[in-house]
C-alpha positions as CSV (number, residue, x, y, z in Angstrom):
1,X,-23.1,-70.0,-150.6
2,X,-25.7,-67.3,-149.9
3,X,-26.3,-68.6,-146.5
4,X,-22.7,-68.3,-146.2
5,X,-22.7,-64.7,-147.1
6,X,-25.6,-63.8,-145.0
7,X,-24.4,-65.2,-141.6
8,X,-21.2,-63.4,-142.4
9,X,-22.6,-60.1,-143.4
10,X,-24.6,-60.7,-139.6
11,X,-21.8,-61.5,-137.9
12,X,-20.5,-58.3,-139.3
13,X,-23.6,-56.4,-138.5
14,X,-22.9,-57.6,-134.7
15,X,-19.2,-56.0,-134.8
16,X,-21.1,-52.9,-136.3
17,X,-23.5,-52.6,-133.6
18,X,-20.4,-53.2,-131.1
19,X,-18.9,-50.2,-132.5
20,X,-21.9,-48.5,-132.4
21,X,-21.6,-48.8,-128.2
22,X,-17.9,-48.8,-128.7
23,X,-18.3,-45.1,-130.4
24,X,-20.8,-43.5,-127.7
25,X,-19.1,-45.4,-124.6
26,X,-16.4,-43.8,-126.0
27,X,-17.3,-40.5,-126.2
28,X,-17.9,-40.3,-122.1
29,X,-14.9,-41.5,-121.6
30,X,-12.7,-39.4,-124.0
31,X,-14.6,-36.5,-122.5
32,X,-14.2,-37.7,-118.6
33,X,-10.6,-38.3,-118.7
34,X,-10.1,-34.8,-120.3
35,X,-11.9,-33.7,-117.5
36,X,-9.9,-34.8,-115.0
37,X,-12.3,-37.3,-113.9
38,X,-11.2,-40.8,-112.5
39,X,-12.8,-43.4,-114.7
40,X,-12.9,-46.7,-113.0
41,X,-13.6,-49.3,-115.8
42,X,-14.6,-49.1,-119.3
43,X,-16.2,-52.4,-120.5
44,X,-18.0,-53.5,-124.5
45,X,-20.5,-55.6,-123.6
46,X,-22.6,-57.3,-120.5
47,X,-22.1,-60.0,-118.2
48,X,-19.1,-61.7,-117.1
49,X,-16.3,-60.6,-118.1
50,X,-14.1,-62.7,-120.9
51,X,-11.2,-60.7,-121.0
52,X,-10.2,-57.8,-118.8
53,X,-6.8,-55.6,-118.0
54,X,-5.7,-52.7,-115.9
55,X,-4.4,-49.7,-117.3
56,X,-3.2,-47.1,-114.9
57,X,-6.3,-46.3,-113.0
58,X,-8.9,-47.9,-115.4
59,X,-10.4,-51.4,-115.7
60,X,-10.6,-52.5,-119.6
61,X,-13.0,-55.1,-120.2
62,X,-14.7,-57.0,-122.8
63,X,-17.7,-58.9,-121.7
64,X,-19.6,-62.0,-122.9
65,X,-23.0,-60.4,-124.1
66,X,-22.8,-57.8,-127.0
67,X,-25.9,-56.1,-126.3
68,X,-23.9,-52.7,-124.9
69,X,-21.6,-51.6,-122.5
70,X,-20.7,-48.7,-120.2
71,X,-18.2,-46.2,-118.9
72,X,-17.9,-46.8,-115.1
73,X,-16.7,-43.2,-113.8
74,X,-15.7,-42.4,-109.9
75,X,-18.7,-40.3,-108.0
76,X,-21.2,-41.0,-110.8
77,X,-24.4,-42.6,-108.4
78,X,-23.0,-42.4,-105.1
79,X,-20.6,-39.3,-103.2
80,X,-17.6,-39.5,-103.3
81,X,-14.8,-37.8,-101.2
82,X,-12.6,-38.1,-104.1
83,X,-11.8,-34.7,-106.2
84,X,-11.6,-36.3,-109.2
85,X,-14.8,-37.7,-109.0
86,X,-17.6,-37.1,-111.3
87,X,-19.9,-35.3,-109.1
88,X,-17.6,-33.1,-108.1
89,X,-16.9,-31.7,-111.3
90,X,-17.9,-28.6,-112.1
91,X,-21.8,-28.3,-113.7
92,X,-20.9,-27.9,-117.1
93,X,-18.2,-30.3,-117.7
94,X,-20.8,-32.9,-116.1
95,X,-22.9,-31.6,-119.0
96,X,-20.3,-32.1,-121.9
97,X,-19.3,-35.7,-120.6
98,X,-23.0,-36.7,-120.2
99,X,-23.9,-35.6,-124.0
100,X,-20.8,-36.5,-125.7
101,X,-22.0,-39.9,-125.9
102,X,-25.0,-39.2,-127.9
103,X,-22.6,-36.4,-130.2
104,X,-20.3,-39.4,-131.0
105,X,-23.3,-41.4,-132.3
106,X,-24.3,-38.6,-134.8
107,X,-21.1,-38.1,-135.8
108,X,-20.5,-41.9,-136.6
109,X,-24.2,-41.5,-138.3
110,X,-22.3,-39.1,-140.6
111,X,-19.7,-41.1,-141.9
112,X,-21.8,-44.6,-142.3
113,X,-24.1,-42.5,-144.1
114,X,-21.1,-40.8,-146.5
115,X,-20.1,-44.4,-146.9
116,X,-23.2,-45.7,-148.5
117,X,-23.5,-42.6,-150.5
118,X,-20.4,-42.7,-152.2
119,X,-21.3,-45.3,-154.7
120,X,-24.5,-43.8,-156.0
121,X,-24.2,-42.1,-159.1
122,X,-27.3,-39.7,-158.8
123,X,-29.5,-38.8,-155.1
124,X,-33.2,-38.5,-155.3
125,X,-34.5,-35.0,-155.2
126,X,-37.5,-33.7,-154.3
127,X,-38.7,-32.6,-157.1
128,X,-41.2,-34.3,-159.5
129,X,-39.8,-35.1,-162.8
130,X,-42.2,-37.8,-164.2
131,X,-45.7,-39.6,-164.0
132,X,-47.0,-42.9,-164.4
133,X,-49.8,-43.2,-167.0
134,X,-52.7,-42.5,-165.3
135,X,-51.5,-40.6,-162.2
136,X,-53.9,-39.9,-159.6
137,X,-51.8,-36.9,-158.2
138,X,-51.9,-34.9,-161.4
139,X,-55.0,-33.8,-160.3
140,X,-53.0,-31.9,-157.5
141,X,-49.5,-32.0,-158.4
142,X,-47.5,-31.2,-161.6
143,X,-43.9,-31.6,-163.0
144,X,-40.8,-29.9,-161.4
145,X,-43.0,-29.2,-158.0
146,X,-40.5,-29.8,-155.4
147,X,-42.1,-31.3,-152.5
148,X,-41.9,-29.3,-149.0
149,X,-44.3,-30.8,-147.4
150,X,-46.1,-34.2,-146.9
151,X,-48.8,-34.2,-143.8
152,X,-46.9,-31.6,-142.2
153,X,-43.6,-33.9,-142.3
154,X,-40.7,-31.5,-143.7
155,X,-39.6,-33.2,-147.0
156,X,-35.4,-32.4,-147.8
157,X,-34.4,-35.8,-149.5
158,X,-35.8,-39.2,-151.3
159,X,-35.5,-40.6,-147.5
160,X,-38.5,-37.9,-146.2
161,X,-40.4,-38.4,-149.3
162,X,-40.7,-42.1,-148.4
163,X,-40.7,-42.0,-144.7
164,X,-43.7,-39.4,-145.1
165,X,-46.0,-42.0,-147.9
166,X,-44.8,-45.2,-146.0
167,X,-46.3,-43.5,-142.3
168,X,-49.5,-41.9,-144.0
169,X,-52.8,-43.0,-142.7
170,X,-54.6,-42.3,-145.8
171,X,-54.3,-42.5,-149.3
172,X,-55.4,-38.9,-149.4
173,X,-52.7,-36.5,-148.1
174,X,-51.7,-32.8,-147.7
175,X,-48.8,-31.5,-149.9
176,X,-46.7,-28.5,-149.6
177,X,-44.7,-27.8,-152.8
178,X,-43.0,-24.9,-154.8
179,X,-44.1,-24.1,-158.4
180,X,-42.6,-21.8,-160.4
181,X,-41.7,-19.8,-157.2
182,X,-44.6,-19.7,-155.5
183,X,-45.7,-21.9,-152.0
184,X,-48.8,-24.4,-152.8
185,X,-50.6,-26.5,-150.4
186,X,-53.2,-29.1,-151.5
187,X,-55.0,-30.8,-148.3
188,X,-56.3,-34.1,-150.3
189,X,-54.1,-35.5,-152.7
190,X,-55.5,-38.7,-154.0
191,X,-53.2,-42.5,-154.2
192,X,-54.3,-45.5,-155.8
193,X,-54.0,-48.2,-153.3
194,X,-52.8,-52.1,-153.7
195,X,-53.9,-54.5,-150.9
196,X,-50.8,-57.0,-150.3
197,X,-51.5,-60.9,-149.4
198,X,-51.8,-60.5,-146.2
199,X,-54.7,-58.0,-146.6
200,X,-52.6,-54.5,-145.9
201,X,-53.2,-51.2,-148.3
202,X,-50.5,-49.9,-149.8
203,X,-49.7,-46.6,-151.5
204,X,-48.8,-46.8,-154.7
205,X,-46.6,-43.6,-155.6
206,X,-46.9,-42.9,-158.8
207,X,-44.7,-40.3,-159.9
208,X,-40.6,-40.4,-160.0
209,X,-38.3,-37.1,-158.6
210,X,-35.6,-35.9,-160.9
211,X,-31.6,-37.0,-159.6
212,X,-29.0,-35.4,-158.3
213,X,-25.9,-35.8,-159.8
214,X,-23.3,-37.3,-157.1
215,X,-20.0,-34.9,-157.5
216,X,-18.2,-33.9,-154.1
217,X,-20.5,-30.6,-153.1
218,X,-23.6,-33.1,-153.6
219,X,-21.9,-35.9,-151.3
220,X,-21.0,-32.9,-148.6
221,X,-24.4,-31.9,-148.8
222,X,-26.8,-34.9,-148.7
223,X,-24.5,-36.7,-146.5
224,X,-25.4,-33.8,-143.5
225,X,-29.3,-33.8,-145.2
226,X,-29.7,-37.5,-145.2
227,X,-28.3,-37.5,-141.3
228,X,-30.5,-34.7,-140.6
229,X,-33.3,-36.8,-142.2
230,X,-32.7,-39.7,-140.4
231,X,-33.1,-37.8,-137.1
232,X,-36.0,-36.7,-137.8
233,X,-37.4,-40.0,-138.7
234,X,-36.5,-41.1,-135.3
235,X,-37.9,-38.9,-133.8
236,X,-41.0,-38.9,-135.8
237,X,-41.4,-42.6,-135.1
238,X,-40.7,-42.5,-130.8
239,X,-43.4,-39.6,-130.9
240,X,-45.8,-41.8,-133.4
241,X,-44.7,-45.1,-130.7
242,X,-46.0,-42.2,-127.8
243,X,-49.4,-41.2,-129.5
244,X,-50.3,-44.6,-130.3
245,X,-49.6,-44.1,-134.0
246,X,-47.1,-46.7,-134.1
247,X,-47.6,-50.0,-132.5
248,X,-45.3,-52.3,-129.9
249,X,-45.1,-54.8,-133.5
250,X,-43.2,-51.9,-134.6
251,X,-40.6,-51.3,-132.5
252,X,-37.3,-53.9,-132.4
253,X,-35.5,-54.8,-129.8
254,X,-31.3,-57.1,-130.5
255,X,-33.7,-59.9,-131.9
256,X,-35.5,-57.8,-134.3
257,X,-32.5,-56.1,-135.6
258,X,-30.7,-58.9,-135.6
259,X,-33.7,-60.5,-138.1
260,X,-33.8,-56.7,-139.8
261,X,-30.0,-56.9,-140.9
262,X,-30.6,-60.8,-141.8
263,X,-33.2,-59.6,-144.3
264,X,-31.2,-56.3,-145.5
265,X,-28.5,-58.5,-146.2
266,X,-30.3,-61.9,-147.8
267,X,-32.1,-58.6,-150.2
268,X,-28.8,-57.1,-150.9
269,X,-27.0,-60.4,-151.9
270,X,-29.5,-61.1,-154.8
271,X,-27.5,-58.6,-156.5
272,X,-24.1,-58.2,-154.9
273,X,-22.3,-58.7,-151.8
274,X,-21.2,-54.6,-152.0
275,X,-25.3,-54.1,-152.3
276,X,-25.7,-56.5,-149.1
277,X,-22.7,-54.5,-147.6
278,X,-24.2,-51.2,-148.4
279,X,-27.5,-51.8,-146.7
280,X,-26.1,-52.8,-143.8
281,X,-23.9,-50.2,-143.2
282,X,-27.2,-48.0,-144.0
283,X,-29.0,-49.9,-141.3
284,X,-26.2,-49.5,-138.6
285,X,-26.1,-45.4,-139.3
286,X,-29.7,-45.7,-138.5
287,X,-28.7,-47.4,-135.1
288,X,-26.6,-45.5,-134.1
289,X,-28.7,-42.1,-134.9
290,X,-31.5,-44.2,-132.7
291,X,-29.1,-44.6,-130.2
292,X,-28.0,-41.1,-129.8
293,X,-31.6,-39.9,-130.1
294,X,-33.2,-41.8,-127.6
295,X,-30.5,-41.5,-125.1
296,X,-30.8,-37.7,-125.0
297,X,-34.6,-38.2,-124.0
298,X,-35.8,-36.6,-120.8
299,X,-36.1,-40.2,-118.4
300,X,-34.4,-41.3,-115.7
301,X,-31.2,-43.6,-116.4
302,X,-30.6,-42.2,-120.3
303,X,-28.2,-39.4,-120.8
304,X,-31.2,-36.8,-121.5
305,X,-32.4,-37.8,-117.5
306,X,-28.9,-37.3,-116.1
307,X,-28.9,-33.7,-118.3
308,X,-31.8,-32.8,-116.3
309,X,-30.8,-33.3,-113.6
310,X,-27.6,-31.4,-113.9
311,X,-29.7,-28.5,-115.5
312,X,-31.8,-28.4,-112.1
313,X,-29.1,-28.4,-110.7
314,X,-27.5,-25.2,-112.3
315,X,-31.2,-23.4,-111.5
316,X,-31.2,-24.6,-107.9
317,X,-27.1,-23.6,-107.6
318,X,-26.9,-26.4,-105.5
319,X,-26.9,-30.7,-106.8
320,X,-29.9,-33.2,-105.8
321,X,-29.4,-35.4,-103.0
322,X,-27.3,-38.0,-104.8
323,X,-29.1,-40.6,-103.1
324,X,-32.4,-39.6,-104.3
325,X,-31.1,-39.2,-107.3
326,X,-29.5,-42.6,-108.0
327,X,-32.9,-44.0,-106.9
328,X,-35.0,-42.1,-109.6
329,X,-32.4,-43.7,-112.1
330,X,-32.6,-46.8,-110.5
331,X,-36.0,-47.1,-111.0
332,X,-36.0,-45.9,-114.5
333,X,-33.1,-48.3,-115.6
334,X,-35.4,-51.3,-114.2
335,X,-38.6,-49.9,-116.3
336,X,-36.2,-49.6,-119.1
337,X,-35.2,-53.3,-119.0
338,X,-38.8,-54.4,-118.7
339,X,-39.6,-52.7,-121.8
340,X,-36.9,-54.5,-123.7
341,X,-37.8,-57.6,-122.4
342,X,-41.1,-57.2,-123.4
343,X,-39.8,-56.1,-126.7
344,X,-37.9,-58.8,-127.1
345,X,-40.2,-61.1,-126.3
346,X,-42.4,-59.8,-129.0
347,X,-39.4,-60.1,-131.4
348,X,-39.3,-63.7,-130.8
349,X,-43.2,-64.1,-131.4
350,X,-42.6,-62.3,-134.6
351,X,-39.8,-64.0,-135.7
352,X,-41.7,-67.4,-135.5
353,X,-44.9,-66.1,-137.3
């Protein structure tokens, strides 16, 4: 029956993560037609196409693979004589159509993460409220400090505070708190450690943060603080993957996550199908936050690239040679590719071992 469950709750997780492309695919499209540029198809998925329609001016399709899709719009990598084409757009409409994608994203990140929030009856604070016998942080910290800071990683909910111990690199750390009003920092905080079977150290945190009791102005609020800490996560972890903090065995490609919402849900059903429900819904807000993230980066084929671009060109007053341009992101779309096939080949490996 669990089995059941699972491949159901995964199925749903692959609808999910079709919205996910849906929603930001979306976004440029919305945002292009208001523009008054002439979108020529707008297809979920990759691959050959399994169902497909004209409307108007605009292809519809949805294609076999669900691993994305994309907003096909007149004048985008090539000139075009056409008025209504994309590069002939004015500069900052370009702009608003090129980040609206990643906007939707966050948005959608919003109301997954209000979903999952509803239930709870109390949010995790920040602030230490008790402290298992024989604490080693005592030493440091004491109760009702509220936690700031954690290595230098801004702490504003339970999801920092764990990010921040589940990342460090040493059971001693730096913390930042506020007691009684006044700003503390303490650079070596001592954690006992556990090694797990497979010979790993863990941190064990020993001390518990007071709740937060869930009424509509708490929802409100750590709905936009939990977003805003999942951001930062993000980006915390693609600058970690860029310094050589994280490892490749970290990073997931459609495999991995595919295995990630597997697990979330097989861990969620040993309670309740809502709980299974719940953490997949957290994972997918995660997605699409990562989604919207990482496509506003600075490189060639991702909507941060093409923003460059059109902010050179409002320095230079006049547009790259869109040749030369469609080359660069050319290029980068191939290096892109490689990297998830590499990724995914690695999810595979890591799946079987």
């Amino acid at each position: 029956m669990i089995e059941i469950e699972t491949a159901i709750l995964i199925i749903a997780g692959v609808l999910l993560f079709e919205l996910i492309v849906f929603v930001h695919e979306f976004g440029h499209f919305i945002t292009a037609k208001r523009s008054g540029v002439k979108v020529n198809e707008f297809a979920l998925g990759m691959g050959p196409k399994l169902i497909k329609f004209q409307k108007g001016e605009t292809l519809y399709s949805l294609r076999l693979f669900p691993i994305g899709g994309f907003c096909a719009m007149e004048g985008e990598d090539e000139e075009s004589s056409d008025n209504r084409a994309f590069g002939n757009k004015p500069v900052w409409k370009r702009m608003i159509i090129i980040v609206a994608g990643a906007f939707n994203n966050f948005i959608l990140g919003l109301i997954l993460i209000l979903i999952t929030l509803i239930p709870s009856e109390y949010y995790a604070s920040t602030t230490i409220a008790y402290f298992a016998e024989n604490a080693s942080t005592t030493q440091y910290l004491q109760l009702n400090d509220e936690i700031k800071y954690i290595n230098g990683y801004y702490i504003s909910t339970g999801m920092d505070l764990s990010f921040a111990l589940a990342t460090a690199q040493s059971h001693e750390m730096s913390f930042t708190v506020v007691r009684d009003g006044e700003w503390l920092t303490f650079d070596k905080v001592p954690f006992n450690v556990i090694t797990s079977d497979d010979g790993k150290e863990i941190i064990q945190r020993d001390f518990k943060v007071a709740g937060i009791k869930n009424n509509f102005g708490t929802l409100i609020s750590q709905t936009f603080k939990t977003t805003g800490s999942t951001i930062r996560m993000v980006w915390a972890s693609l600058i970690g993957l860029v310094t050589g903090r994280f490892g490749l065995n970290e990073v997931a490609g459609p495999i991995g996550m595919t295995s990630a919402i597997s697990q979330a849900a097989s861990a969620g059903l040993q309670t309740s199908i809502w709980n299974a429900l719940g953490n997949l819904i957290f994972i997918m807000a995660v997605i699409t936050v990562n989604l919207g993230v990482v496509n506003l980066l600075p490189l060639p084929a991702l909507d941060g690239g093409r923003f460059v671009f059109l902010v050179l060109e409002l320095i230079r007053r006049k547009p790259l040679n869109p040749e030369t341009e469609g080359k660069i992101h050319a290029v980068g779309l191939i290096l892109m590719l490689l990297f998830m096939v590499i990724v995914s080949i690695n999810d595979v490996i890591r799946l079987f071992s």
